[in-house]
Each structure stands twice: as C-alpha cells, then as structure tokens.
N, C-alpha and C positions, 0 to 999 in steps of 0.2 A: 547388548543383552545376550548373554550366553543361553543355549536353548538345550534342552538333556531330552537323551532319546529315553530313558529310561528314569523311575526314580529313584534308581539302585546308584546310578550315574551320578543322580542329582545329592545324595546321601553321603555320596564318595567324596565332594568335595570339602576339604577341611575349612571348619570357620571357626576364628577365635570364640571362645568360651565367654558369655554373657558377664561385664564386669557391673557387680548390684554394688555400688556404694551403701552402706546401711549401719547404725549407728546399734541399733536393736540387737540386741544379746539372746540367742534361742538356749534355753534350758532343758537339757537332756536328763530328765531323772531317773536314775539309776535306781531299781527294785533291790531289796536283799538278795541275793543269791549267792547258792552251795558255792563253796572253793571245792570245783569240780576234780582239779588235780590231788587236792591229801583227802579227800573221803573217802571212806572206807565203805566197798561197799554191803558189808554188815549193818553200818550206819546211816546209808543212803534208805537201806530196806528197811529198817523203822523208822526215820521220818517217813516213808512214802507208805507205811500202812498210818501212822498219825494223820496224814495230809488227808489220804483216802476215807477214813473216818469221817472228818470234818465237816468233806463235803458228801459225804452218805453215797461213798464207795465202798463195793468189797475190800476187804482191807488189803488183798491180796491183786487187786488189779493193777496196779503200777507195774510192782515185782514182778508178774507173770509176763509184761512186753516186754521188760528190760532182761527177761531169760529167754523170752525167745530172739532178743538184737541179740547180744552177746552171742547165742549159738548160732546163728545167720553170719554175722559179719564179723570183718577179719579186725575190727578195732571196734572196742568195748561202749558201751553207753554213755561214761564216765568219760573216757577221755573226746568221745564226740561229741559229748555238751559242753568239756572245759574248751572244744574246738570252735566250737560253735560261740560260744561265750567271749574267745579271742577275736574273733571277728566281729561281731557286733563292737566291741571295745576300740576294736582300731575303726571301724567306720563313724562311729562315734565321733571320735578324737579328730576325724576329718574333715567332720562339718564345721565350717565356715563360720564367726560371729557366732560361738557358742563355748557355754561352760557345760561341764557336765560333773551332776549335782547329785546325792544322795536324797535318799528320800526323806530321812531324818530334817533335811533340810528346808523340806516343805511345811506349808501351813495352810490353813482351809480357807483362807481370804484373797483377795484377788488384790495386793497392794505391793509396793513399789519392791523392789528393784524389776521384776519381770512379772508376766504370767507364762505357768506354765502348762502344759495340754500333755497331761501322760496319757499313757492308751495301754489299758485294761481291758479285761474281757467283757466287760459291760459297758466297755466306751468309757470318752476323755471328758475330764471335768476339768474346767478353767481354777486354778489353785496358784498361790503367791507362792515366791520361791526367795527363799534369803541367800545372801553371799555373792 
C-alpha cells in the first residue's frame, strides 16, 4: 500500500476514468435560441425590449448592459453569447449515452422512449421526450 505525504500527491496519481456500462439514453433539450452570429443588433434590441416587457422590465434594461459590455470589452455581447453558445454545444455533444433534442420535441407526460429533466429558472420538471 502506497502511503502520500500529501493529498496533492495523492491527486497526482493518474487513475483510469470510471467505465459505467449503461443502456439509458440522457436527453439534452435544447431551448430556442438567437443565431447569435447573423443578428443584428438593431434586431437583438427590440426582441430584448419585447422580452423586457413580458416579464415587467424597463424596456430598456437589457440594452443599457449590452452598451455598457460592448463599451468595456474588446469583443461585443453578440459574438460572446454565439461564444458561449459554441461551447455549451460542443459540451453537450460530449456527454456520454445521450441525444440531444429540441424542445419542440418534448411533450408533457413522462412516457417512453426517456424522461427528460430540463433546468429552467424555476427548476426541472420530469417531461417525455420523442425521437
């Protein structure tokens, strides 16, 4: 039995990756979301006083953070969320025994081929997913 002065030591040593046999399909449901690269953002700034409305914001609240980013940092709002959007997509794509499903594709009952568990701002509600 190997004995580690440290758990930095003990951390250090390489151990093969946990292999889960598993037959289960995890379903990644994919929300609508802007095509962050061709929008315009004339077009961003009235969906986001629409959106603001909706939910009984100043209409103007989006707009006024996405001009203060823009004049702070040296890459725009728009191309950091279609950045940000790239990477969720490929992490996505990396999970293990999983499809990844639009949301159109869901249905309010919890029946076969999976369940799925999206995670909204009000929390996950157990929902059937077809395909």
């Amino acid at each position: 039995m190997k004995i580690f002065q440290s758990m930095k030591d003990a951390l250090a040593v390489p151990r093969p990756a946990p292999r889960v046999e598993s037959k289960a399909v995890i379903f990644i449901v994919r929300r609508p979301c802007p095509d962050w690269k061709n929008l315009t953002l004339a077009a961003f700034r009235e969906q986001s006083r629409q959106y603001c409305r909706s939910v009984g914001r100043p209409a103007e609240q989006v707009n006024e953070s996405v001009a203060v980013w823009d004049s702070t940092f040296g890459v725009s709002y728009l191309e950091t969320r279609q950045a940000m959007k790239d990477i969720s997509l490929a992490n996505f794509r990396a999970v293990r025994d999983s499809r990844i499903i639009d949301l159109e594709q869901v249905t309010a009952e919890g029946a076969e081929p999976g369940t799925c568990l999206p995670t909204t701002m009000t929390g996950s509600v157990p929902i059937s997913c077809r395909g």
